[in-house]
C-alpha positions in Angstrom: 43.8 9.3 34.4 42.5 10.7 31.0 41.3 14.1 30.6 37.4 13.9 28.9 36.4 16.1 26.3 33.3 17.0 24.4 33.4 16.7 21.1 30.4 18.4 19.0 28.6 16.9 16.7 29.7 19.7 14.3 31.6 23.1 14.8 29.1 25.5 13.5 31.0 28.5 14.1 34.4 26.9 12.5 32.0 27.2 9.5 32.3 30.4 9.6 35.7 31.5 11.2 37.7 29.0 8.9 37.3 31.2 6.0 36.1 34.3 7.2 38.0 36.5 4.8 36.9 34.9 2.1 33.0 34.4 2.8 32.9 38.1 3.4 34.3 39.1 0.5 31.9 36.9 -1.4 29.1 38.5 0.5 30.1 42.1 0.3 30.2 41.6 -3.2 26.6 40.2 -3.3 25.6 42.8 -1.0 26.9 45.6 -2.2 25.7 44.3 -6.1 21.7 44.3 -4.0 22.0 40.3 -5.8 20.2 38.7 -3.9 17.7 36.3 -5.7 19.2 33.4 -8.7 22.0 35.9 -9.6 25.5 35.1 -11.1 26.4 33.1 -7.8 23.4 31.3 -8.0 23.7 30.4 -11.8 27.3 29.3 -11.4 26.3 27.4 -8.1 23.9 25.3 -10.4 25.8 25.3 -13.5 29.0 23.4 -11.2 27.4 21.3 -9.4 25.6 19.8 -12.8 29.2 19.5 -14.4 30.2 17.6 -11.0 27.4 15.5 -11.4 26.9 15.2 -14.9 23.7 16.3 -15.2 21.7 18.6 -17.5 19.8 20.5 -14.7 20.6 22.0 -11.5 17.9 24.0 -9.4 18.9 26.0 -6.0 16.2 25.8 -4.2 15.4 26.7 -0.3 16.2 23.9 0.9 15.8 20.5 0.6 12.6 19.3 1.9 11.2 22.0 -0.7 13.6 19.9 -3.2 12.4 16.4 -2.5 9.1 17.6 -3.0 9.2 19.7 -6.1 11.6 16.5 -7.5 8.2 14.6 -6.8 5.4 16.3 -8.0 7.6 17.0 -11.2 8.2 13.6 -11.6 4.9 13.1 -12.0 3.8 11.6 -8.9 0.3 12.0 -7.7 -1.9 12.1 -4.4 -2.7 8.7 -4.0 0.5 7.3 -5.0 2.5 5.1 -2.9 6.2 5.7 -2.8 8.6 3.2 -1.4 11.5 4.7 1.2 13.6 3.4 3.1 12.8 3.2 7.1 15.9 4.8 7.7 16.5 8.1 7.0 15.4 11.4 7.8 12.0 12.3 8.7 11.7 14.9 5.8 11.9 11.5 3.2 8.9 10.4 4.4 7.5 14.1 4.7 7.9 15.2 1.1 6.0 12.3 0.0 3.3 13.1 2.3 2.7 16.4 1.9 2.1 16.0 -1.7 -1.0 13.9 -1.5 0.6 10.5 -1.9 1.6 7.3 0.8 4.9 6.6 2.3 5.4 3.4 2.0 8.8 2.2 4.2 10.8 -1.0 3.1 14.0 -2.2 5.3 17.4 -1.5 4.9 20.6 -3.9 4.3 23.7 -4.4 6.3 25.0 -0.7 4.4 22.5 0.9 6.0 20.7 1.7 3.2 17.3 0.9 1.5 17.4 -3.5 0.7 16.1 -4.4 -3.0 14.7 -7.4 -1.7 12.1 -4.8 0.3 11.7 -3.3 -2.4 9.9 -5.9 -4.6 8.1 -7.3 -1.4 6.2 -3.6 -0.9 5.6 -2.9 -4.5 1.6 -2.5 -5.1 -0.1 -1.7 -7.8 -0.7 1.9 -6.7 3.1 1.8 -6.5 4.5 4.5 -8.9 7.9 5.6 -7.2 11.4 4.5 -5.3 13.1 6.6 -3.5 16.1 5.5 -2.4 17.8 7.9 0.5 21.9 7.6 -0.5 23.3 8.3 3.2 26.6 8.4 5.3 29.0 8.9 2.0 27.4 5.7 0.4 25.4 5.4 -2.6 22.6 2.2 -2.6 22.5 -0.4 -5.0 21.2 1.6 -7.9 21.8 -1.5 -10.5 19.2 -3.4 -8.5 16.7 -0.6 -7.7 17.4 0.5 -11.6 16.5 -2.7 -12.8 13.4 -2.9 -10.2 12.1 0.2 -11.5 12.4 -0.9 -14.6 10.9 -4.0 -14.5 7.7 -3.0 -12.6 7.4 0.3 -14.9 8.2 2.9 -11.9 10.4 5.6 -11.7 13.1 7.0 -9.5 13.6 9.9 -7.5 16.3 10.1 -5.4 16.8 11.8 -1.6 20.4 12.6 -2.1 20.7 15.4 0.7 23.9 13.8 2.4 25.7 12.3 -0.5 27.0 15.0 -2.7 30.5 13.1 -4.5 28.9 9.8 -3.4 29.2 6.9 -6.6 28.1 3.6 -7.4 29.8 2.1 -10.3 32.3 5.6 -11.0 28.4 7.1 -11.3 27.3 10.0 -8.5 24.6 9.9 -6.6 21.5 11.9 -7.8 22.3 11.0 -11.1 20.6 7.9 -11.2 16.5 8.9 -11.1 14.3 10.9 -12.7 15.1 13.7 -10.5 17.2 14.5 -7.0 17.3 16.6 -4.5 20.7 17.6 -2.6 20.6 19.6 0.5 23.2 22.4 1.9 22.3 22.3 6.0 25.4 23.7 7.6 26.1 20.5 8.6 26.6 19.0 5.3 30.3 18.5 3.7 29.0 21.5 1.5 26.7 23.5 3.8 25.5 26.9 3.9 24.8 29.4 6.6 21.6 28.2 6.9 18.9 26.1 4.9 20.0 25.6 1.4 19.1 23.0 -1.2 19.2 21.8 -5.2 17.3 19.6 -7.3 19.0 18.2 -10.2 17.7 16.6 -13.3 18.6 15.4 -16.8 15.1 15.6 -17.9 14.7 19.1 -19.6 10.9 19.4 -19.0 11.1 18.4 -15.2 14.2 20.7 -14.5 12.0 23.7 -16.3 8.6 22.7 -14.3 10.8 22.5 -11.3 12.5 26.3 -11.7 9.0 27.8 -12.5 7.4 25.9 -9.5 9.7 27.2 -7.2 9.5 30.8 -8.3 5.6 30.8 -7.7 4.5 29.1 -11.0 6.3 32.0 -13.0 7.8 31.5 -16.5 11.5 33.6 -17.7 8.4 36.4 -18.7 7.4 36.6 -15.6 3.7 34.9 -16.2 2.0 32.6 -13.5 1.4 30.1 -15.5 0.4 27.1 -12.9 0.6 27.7 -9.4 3.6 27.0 -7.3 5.6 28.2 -4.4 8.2 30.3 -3.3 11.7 28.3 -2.8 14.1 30.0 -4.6 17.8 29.7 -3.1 18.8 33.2 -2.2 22.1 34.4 -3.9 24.2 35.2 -0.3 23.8 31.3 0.3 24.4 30.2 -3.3 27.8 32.4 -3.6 29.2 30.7 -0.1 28.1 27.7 -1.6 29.9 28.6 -4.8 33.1 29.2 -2.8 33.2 26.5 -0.9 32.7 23.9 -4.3 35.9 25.4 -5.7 37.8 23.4 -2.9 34.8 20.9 -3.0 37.9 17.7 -4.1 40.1 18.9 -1.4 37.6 19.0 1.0 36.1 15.1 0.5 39.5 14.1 0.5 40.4 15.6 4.0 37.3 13.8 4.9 38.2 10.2 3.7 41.8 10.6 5.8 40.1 11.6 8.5 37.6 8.7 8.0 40.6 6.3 7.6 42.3 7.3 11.2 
């Protein structure tokens, strides 16, 4: 007779434990430096993860939800817009749209799993301003297609990459595709925090600036409010564990892909 056994869906301690050393000596150092808002952890966080992704702009922000919609409304979409997503995926997707003012508008998925072109074009309106494909379960969608979609009908591209961070299509990584993506660092991501943790990422210089300002409260590098915003600012403790954990960030997908494999 076999012996059952729960398996978790994920070891949140083992987060902790399997480098305890090392996480605490990241944090003492933050902590004992009183760093604890976009300091030198933060900066390198954002300045790695660009490099990684070949993007000009990386963001920490407080977590993803925050990211999707500040990747929106800097994007330039408006209340009233409708946004095409894909009816699986998060509830947060669908959220972020909402919360801005304009319509979720859900198309189907393929046999990946992930938003179908073909939907695409059949939900397309003409208040239709946005795609935003959700890249999920280590697999990037047909961004040739959806590229060429958005193209086509004059729309742009923002990209719910929370789960897919070393995900390609074509040798090219997800969130790198759009106008503008957000990436998210839940403890239960391959890269995840101790606790809610995101970025936005960009190659456009004006929405990566509208989006850093936004999220610090409308503030400019002087320090002036110059439109208003709100506060979701990834705080340095997070951003240097996140830090750490990138520098093995390789070694880490490929343990995942063997295990994937068994």
């Amino acid at each position: 007779m076999s012996e059952s056994r729960r398996v978790p869906f994920f070891n949140y301690p083992a987060l902790f434990t399997s480098h305890e050393d090392a996480y605490m000596e990241v944090m003492r150092g933050v902590l004992r430096r009183g760093a604890y808002i976009r300091q030198a952890e933060c900066e390198s966080l954002e300045a790695n993860v660009a490099k990684f992704l070949g993007v000009k702009h990386a963001i920490g922000v407080g977590n993803c939800t925050d990211g999707l919609t500040l990747a929106l409304l800097c994007a330039g979409v408006k209340p009233g817009d409708e946004v095409i997503f894909p009816s699986h995926t998060f509830v947060a997707t669908a959220s972020a749209i909402k919360i801005i003012g304009a319509v979720p508008v859900p198309a189907d998925i393929g046999t990946d799993h992930l938003i179908d072109p073909d939907s695409i074009e059949a939900a397309i309106t003409p208040k239709t301003t946005c795609i935003m494909p959700v890249q999920l379960n280590g697999r990037t969608a047909d961004m040739d297609r959806i590229m060429d979609i958005a193209e086509r009908h004059g729309l742009m591209v923002v990209e719910d990459a929370a789960q897919s961070l070393g995900s390609t299509f074509r040798g090219k990584r997800a969130g790198s595709f759009g106008r503008a993506a957000a990436f998210s660092f839940y403890p239960a991501k391959v890269l995840g925090a101790f606790g809610d943790a995101g970025l936005v990422v960009t190659d456009d210089d004006a929405i990566g600036q509208k989006v850093r300002q936004m999220a610090d409260h409308g503030r400019s590098a002087t320090g002036e409010v110059e439109f208003w915003g709100m506060n979701s600012r990834l705080d340095n403790l997070h951003a240097g564990v996140l830090d750490y954990q990138f520098s093995f960030y390789d070694e880490t997908m490929a343990r995942r892909r063997v295990l994937a494999g068994m």
